[in-house]
N, CA, C and O atoms as a Maestro MAE file, in Angstrom:
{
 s_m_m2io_version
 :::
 2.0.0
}

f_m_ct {
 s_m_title
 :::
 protein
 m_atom[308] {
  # First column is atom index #
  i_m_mmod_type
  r_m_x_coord
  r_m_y_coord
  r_m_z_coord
  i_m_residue_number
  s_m_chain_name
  s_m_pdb_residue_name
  s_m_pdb_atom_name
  i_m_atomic_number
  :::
  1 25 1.443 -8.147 -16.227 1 A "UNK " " N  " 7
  2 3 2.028 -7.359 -15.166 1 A "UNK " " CA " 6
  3 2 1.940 -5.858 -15.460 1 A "UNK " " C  " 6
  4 15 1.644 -5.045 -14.585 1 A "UNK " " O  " 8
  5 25 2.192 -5.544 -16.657 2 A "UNK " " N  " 7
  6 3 2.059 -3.973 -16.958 2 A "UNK " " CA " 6
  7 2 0.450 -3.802 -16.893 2 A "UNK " " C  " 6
  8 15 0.109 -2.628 -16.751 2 A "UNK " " O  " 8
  9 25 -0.488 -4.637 -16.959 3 A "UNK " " N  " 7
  10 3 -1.630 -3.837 -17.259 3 A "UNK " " CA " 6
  11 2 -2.004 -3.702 -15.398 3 A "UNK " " C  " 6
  12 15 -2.419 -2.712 -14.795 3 A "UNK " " O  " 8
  13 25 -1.777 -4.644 -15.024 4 A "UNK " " N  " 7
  14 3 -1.753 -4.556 -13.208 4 A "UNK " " CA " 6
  15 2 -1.253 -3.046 -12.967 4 A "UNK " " C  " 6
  16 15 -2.046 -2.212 -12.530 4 A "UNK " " O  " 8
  17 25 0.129 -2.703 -13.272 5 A "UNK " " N  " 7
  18 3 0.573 -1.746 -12.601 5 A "UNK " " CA " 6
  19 2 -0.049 -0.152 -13.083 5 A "UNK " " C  " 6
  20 15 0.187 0.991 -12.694 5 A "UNK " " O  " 8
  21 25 -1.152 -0.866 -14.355 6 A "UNK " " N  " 7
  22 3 -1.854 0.485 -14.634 6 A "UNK " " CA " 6
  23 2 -3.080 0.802 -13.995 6 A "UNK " " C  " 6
  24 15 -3.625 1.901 -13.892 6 A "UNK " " O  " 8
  25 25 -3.588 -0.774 -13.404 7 A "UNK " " N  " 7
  26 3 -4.936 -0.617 -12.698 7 A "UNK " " CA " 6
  27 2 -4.461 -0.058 -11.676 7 A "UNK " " C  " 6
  28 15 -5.098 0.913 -11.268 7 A "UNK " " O  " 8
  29 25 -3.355 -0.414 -11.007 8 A "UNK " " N  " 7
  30 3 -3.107 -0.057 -9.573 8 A "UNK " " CA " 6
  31 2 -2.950 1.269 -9.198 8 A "UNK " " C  " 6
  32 15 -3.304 1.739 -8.117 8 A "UNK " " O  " 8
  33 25 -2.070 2.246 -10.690 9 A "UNK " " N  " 7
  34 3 -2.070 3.438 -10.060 9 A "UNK " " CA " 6
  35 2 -4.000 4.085 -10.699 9 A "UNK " " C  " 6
  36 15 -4.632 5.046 -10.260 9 A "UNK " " O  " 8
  37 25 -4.272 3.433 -11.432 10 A "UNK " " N  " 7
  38 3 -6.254 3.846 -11.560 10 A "UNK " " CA " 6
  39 2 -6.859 3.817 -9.863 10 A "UNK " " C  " 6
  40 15 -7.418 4.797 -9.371 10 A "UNK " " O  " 8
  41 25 -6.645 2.593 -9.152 11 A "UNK " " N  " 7
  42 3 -6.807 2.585 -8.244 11 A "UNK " " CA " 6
  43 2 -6.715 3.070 -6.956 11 A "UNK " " C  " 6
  44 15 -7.318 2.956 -5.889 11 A "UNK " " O  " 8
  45 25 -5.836 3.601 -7.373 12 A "UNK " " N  " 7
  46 3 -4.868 5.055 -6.236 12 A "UNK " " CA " 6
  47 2 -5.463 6.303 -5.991 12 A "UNK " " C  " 6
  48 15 -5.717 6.868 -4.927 12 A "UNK " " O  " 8
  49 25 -5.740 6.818 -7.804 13 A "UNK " " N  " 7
  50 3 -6.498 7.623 -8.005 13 A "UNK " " CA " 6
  51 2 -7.900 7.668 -7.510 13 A "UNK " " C  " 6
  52 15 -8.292 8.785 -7.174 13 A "UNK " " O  " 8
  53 25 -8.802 6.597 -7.387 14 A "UNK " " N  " 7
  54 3 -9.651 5.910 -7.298 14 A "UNK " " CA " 6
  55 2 -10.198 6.185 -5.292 14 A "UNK " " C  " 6
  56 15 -11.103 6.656 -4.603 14 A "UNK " " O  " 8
  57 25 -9.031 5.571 -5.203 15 A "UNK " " N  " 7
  58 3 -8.944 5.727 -3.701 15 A "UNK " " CA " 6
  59 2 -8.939 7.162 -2.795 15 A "UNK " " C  " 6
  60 15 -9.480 7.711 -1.836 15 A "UNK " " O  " 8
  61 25 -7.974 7.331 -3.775 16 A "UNK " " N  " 7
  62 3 -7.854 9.375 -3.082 16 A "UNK " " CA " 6
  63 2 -9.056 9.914 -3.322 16 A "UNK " " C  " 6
  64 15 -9.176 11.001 -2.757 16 A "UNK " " O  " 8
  65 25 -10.000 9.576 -3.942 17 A "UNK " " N  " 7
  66 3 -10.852 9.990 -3.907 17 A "UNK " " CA " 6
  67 2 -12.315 10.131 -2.640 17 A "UNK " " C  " 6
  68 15 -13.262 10.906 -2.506 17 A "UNK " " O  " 8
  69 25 -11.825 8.957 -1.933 18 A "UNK " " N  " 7
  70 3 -12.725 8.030 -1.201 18 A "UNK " " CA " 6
  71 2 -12.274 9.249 0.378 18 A "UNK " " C  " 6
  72 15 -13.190 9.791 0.998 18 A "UNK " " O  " 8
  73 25 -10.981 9.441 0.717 19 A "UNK " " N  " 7
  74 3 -9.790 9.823 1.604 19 A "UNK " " CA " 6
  75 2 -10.535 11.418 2.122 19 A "UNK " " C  " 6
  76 15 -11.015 12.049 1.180 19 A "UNK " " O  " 8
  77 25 -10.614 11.854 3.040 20 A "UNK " " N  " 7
  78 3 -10.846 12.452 3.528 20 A "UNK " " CA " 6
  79 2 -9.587 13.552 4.184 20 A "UNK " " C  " 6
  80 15 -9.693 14.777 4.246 20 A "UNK " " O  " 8
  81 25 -8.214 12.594 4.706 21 A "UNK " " N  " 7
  82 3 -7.395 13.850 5.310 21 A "UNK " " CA " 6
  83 2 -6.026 13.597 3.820 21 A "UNK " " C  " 6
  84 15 -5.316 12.740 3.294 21 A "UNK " " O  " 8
  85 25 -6.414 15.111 3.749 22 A "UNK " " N  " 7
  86 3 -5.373 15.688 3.174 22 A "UNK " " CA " 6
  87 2 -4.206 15.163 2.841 22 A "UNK " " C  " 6
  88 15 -3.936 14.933 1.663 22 A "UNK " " O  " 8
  89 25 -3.567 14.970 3.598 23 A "UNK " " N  " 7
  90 3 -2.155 14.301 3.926 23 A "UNK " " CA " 6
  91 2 -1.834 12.870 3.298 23 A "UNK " " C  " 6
  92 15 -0.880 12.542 2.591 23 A "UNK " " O  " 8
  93 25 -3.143 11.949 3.864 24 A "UNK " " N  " 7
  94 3 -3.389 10.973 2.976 24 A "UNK " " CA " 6
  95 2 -3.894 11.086 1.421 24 A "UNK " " C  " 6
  96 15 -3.497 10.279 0.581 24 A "UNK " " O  " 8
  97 25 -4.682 12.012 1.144 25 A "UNK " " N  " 7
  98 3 -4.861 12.204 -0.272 25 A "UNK " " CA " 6
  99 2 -3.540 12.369 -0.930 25 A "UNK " " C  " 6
  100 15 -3.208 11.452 -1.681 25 A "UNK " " O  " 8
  101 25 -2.699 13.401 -0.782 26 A "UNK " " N  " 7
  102 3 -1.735 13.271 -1.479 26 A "UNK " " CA " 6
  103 2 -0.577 11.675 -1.547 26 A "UNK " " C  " 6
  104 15 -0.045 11.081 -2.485 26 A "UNK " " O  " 8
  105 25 -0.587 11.507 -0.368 27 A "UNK " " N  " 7
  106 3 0.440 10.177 -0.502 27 A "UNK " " CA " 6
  107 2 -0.371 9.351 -1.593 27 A "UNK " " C  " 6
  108 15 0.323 9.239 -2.603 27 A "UNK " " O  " 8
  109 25 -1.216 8.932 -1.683 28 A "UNK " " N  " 7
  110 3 -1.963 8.428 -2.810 28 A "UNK " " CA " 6
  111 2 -1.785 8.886 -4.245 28 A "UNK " " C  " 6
  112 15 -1.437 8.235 -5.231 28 A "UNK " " O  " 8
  113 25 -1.986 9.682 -4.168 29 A "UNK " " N  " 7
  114 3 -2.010 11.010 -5.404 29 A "UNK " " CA " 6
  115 2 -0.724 10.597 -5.798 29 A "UNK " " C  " 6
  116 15 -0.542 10.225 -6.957 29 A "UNK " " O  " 8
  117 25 0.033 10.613 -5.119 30 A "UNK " " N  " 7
  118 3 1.594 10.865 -4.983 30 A "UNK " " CA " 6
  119 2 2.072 9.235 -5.787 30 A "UNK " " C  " 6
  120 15 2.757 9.257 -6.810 30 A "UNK " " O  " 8
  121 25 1.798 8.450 -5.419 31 A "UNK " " N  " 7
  122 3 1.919 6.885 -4.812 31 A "UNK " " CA " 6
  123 2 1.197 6.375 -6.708 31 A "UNK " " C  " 6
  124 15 1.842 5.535 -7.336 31 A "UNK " " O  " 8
  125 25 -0.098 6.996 -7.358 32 A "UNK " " N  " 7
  126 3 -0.907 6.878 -8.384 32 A "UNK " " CA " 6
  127 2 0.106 7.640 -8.900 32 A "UNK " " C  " 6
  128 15 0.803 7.560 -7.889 32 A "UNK " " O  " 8
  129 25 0.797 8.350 -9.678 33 A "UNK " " N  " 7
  130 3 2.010 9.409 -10.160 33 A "UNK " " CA " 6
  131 2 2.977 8.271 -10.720 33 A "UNK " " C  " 6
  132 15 3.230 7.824 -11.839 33 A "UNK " " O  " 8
  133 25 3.450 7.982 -9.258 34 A "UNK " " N  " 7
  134 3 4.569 7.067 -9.664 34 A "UNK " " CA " 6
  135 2 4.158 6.205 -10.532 34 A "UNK " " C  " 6
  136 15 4.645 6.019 -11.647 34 A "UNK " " O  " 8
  137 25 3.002 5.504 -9.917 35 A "UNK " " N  " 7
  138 3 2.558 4.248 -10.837 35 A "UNK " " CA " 6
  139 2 2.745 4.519 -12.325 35 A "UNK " " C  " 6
  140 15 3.617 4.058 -13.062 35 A "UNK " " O  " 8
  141 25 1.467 5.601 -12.704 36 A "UNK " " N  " 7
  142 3 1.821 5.904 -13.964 36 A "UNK " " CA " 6
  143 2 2.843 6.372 -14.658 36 A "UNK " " C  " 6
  144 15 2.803 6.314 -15.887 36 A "UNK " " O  " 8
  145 25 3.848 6.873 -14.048 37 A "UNK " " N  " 7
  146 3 5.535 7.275 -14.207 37 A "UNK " " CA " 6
  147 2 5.785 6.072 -14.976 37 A "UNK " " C  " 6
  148 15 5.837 6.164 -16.203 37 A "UNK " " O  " 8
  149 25 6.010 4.514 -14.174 38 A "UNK " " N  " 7
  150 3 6.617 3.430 -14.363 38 A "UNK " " CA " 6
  151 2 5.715 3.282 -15.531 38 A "UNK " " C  " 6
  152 15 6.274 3.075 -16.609 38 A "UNK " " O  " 8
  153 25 4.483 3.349 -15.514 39 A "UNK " " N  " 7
  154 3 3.671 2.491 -16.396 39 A "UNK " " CA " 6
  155 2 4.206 3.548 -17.900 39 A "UNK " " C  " 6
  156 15 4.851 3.045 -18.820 39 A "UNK " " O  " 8
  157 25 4.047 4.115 -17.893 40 A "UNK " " N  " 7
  158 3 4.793 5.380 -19.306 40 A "UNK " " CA " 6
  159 2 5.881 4.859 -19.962 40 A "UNK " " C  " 6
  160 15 6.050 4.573 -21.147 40 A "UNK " " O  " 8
  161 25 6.872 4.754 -18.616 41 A "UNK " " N  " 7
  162 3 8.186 4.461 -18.910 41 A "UNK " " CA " 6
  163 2 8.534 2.662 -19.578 41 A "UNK " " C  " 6
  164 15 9.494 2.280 -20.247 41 A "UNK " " O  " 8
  165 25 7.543 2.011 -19.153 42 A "UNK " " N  " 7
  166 3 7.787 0.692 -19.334 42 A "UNK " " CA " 6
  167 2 7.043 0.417 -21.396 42 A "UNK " " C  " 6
  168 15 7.148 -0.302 -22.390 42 A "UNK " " O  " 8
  169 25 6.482 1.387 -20.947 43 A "UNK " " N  " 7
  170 3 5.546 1.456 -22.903 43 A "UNK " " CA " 6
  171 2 5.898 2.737 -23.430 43 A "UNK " " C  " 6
  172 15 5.047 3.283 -24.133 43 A "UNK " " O  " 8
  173 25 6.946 3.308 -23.238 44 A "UNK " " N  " 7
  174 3 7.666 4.329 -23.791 44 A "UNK " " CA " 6
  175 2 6.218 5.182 -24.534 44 A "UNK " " C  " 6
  176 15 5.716 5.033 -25.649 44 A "UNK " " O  " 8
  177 25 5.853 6.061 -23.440 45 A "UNK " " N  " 7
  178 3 4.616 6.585 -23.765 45 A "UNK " " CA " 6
  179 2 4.846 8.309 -23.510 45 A "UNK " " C  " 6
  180 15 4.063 8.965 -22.822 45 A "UNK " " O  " 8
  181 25 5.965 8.855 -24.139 46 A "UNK " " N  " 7
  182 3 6.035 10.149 -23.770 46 A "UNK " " CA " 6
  183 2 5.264 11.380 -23.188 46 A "UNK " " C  " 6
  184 15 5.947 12.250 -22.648 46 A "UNK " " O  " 8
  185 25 4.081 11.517 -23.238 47 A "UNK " " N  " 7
  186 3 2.800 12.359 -22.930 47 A "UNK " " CA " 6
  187 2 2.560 11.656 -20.820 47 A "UNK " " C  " 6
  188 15 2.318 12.149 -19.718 47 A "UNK " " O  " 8
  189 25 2.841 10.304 -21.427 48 A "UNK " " N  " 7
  190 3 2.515 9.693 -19.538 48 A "UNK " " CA " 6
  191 2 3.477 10.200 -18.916 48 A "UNK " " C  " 6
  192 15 3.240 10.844 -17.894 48 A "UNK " " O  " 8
  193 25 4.616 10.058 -19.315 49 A "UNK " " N  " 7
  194 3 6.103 10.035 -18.860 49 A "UNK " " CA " 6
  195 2 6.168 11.893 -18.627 49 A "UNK " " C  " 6
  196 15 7.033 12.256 -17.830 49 A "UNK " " O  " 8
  197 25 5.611 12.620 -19.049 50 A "UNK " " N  " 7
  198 3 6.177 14.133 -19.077 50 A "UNK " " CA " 6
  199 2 5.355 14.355 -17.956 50 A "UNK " " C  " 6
  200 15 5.823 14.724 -16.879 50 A "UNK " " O  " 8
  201 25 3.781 14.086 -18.206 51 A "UNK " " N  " 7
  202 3 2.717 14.917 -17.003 51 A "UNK " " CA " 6
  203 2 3.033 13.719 -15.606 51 A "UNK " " C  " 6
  204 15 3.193 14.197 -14.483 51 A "UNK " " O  " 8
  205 25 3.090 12.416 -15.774 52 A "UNK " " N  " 7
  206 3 3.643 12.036 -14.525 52 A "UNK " " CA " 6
  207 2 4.762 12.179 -13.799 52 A "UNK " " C  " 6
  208 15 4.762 11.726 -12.655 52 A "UNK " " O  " 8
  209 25 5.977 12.860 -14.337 53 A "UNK " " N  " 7
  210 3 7.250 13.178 -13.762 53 A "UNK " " CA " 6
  211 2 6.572 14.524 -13.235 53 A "UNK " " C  " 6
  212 15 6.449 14.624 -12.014 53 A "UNK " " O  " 8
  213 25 6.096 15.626 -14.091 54 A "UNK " " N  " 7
  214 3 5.578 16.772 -13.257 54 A "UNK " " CA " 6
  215 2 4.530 16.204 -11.786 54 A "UNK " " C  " 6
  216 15 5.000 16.365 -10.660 54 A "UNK " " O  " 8
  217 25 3.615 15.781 -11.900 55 A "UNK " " N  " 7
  218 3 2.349 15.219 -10.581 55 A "UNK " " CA " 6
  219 2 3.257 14.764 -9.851 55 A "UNK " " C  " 6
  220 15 3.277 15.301 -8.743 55 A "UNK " " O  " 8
  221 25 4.491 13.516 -10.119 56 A "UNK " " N  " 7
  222 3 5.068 13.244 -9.471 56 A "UNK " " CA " 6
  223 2 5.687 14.307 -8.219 56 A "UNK " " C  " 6
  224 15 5.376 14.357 -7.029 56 A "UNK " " O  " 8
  225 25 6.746 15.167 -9.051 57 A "UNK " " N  " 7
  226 3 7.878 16.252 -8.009 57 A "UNK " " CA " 6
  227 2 6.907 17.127 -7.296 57 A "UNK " " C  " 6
  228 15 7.215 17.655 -6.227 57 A "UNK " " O  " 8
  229 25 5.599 17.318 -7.922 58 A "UNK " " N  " 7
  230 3 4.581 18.232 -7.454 58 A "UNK " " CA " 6
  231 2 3.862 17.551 -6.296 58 A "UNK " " C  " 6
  232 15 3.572 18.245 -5.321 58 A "UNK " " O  " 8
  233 25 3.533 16.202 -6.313 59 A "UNK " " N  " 7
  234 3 3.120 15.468 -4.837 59 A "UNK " " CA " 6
  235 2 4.458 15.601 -4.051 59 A "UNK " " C  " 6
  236 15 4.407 15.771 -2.833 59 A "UNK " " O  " 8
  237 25 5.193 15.558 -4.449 60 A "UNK " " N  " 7
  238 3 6.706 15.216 -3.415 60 A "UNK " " CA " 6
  239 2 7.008 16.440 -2.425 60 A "UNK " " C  " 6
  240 15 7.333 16.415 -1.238 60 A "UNK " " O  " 8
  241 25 6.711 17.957 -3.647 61 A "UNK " " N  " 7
  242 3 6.782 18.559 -3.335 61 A "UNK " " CA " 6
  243 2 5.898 19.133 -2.322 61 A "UNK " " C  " 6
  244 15 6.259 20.028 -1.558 61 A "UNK " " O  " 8
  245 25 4.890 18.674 -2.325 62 A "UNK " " N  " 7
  246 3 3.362 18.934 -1.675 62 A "UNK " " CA " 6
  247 2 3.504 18.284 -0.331 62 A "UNK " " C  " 6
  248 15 3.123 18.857 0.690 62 A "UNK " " O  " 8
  249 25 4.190 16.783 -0.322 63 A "UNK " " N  " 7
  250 3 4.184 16.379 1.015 63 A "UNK " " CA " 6
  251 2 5.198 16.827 1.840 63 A "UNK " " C  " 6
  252 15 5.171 17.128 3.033 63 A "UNK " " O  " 8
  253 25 6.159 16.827 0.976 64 A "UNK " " N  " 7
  254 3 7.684 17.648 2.326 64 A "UNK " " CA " 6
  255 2 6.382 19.055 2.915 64 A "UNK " " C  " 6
  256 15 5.929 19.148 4.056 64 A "UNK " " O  " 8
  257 25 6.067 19.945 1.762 65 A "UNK " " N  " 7
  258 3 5.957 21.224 2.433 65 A "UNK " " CA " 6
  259 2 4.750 20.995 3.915 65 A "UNK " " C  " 6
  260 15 4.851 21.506 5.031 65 A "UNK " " O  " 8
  261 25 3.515 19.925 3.322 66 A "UNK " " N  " 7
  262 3 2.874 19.817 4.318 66 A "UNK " " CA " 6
  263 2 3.472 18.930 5.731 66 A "UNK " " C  " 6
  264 15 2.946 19.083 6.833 66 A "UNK " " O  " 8
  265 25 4.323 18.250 5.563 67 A "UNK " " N  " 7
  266 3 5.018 17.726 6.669 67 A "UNK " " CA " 6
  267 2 5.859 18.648 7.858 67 A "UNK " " C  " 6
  268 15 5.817 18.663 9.089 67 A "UNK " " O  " 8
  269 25 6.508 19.277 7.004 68 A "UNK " " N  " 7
  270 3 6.919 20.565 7.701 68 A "UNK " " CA " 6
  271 2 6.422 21.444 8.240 68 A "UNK " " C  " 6
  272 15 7.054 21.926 9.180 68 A "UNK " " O  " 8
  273 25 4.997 22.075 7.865 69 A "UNK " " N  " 7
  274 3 3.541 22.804 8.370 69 A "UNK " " CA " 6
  275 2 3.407 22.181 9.741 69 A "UNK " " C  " 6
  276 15 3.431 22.814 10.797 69 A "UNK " " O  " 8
  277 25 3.248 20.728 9.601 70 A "UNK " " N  " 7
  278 3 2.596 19.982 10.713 70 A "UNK " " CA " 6
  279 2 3.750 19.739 11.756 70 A "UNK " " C  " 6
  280 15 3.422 19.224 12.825 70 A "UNK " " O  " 8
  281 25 4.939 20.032 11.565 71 A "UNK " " N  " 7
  282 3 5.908 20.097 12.354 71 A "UNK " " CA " 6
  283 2 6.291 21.186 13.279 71 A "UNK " " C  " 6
  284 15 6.920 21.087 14.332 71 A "UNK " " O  " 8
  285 25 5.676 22.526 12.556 72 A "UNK " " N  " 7
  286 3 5.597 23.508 12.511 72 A "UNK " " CA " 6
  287 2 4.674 23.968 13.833 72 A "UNK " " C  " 6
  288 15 4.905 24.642 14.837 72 A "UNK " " O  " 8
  289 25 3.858 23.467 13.467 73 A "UNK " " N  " 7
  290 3 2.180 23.598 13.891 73 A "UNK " " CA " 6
  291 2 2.417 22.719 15.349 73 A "UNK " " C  " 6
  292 15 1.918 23.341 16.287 73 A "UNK " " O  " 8
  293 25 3.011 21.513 15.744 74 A "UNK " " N  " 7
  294 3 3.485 20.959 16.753 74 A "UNK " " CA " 6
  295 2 4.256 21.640 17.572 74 A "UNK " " C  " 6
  296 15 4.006 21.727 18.774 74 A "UNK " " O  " 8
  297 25 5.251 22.182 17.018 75 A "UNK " " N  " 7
  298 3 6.475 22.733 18.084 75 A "UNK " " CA " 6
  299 2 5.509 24.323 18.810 75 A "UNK " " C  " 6
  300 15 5.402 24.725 19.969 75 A "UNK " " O  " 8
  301 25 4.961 24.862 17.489 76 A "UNK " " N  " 7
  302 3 4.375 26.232 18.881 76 A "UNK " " CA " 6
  303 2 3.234 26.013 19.576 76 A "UNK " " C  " 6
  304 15 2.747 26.803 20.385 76 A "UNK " " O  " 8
  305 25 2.710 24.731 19.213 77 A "UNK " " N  " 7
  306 3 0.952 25.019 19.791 77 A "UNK " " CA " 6
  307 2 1.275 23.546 20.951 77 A "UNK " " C  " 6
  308 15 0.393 23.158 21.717 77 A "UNK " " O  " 8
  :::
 }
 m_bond[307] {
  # First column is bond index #
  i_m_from
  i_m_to
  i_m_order
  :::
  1 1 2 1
  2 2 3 1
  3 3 4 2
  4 3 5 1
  5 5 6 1
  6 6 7 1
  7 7 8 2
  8 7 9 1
  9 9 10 1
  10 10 11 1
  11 11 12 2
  12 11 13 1
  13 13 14 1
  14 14 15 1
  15 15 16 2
  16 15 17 1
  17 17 18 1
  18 18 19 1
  19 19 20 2
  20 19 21 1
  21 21 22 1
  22 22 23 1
  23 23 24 2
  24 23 25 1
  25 25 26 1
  26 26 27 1
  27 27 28 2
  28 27 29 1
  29 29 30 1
  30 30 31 1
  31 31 32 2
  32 31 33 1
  33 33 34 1
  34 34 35 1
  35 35 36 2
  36 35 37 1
  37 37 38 1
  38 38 39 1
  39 39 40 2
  40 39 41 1
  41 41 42 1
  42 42 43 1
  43 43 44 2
  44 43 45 1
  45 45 46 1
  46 46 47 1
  47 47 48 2
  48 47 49 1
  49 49 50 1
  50 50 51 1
  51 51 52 2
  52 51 53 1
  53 53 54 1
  54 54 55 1
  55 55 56 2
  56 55 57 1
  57 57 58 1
  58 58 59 1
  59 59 60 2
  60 59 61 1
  61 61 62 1
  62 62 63 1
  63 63 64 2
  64 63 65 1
  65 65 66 1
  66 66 67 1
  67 67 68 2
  68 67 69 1
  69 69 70 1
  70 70 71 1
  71 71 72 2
  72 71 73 1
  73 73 74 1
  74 74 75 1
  75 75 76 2
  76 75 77 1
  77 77 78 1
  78 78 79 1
  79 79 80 2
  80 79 81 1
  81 81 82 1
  82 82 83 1
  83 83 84 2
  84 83 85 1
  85 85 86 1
  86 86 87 1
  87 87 88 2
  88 87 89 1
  89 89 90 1
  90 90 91 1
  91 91 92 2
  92 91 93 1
  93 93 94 1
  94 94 95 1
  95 95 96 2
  96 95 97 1
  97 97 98 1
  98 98 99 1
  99 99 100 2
  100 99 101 1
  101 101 102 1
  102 102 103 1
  103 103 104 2
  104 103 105 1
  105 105 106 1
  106 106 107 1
  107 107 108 2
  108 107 109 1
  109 109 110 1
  110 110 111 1
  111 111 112 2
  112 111 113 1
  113 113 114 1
  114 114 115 1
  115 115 116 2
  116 115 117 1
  117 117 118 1
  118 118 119 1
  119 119 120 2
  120 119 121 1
  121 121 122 1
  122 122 123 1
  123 123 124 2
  124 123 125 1
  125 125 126 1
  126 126 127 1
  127 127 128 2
  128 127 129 1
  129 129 130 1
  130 130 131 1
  131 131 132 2
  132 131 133 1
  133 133 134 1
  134 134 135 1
  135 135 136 2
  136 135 137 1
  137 137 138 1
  138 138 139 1
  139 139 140 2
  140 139 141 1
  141 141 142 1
  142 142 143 1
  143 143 144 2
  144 143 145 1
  145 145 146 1
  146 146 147 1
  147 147 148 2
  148 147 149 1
  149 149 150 1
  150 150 151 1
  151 151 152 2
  152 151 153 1
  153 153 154 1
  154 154 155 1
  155 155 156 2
  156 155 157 1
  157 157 158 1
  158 158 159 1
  159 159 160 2
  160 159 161 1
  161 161 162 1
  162 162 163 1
  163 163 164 2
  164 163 165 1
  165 165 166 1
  166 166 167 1
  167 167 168 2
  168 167 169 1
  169 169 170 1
  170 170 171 1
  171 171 172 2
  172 171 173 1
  173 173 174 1
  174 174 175 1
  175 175 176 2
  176 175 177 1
  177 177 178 1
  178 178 179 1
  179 179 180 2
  180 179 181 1
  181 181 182 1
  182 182 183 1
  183 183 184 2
  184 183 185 1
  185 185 186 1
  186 186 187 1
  187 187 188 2
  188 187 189 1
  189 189 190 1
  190 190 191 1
  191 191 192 2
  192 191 193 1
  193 193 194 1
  194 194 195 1
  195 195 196 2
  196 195 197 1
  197 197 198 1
  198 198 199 1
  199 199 200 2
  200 199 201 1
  201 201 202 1
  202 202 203 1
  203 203 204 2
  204 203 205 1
  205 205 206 1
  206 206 207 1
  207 207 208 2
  208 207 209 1
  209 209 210 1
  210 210 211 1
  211 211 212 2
  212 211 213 1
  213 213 214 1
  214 214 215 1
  215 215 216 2
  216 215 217 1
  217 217 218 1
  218 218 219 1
  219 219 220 2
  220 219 221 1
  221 221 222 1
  222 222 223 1
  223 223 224 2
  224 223 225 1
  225 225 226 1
  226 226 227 1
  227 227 228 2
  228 227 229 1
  229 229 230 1
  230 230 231 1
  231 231 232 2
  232 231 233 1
  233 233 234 1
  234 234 235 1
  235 235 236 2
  236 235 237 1
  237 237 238 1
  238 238 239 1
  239 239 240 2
  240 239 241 1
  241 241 242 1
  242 242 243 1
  243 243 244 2
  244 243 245 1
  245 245 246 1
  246 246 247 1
  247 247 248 2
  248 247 249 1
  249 249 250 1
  250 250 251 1
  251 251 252 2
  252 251 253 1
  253 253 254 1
  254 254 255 1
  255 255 256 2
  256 255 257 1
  257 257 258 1
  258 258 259 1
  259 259 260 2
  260 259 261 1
  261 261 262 1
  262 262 263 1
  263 263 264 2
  264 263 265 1
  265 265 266 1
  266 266 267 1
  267 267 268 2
  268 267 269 1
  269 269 270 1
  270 270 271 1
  271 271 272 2
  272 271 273 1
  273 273 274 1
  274 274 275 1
  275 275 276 2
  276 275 277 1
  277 277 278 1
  278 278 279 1
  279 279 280 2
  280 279 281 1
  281 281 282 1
  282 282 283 1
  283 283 284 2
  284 283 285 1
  285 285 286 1
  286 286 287 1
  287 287 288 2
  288 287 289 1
  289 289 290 1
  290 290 291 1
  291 291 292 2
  292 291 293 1
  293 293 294 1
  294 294 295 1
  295 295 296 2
  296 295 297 1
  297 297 298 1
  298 298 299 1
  299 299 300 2
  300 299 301 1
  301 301 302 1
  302 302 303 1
  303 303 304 2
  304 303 305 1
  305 305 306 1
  306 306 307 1
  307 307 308 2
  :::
 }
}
């Protein structure tokens, strides 16, 4: 099960690659983060656990701001 949840966020990565809109790249990006978050945390792997908590708040952070753009971008146009 742990080695699954390491292919899966490989696969994420993998995928965002393939992705074309933005928006979707990051949820991926975002979505591959976590994975490796858990996967760190479950093999007490400090180095996974530090740069995936940062990618992590940094996709999170990336999608609120672009969600809001596009909300943005709706209400005047």
């Amino acid at each position: 099960m742990i080695d699954g949840l390491g292919f899966f966020a490989g696969a994420c990565l993998i995928g965002s690659m393939l992705l074309r809109n933005i928006y979707a790249v990051k949820i991926l990006l975002t979505v591959a983060a976590l994975s490796f978050l858990a996967y760190g945390i479950i093999l007490h792997l400090s180095p996974i656990i530090v740069i995936n908590s940062i990618l992590t708040a940094s996709g999170i952070y990336e999608l609120i701001r672009l969600s809001r753009k596009k909300k943005e971008a709706a209400s005047t146009g």
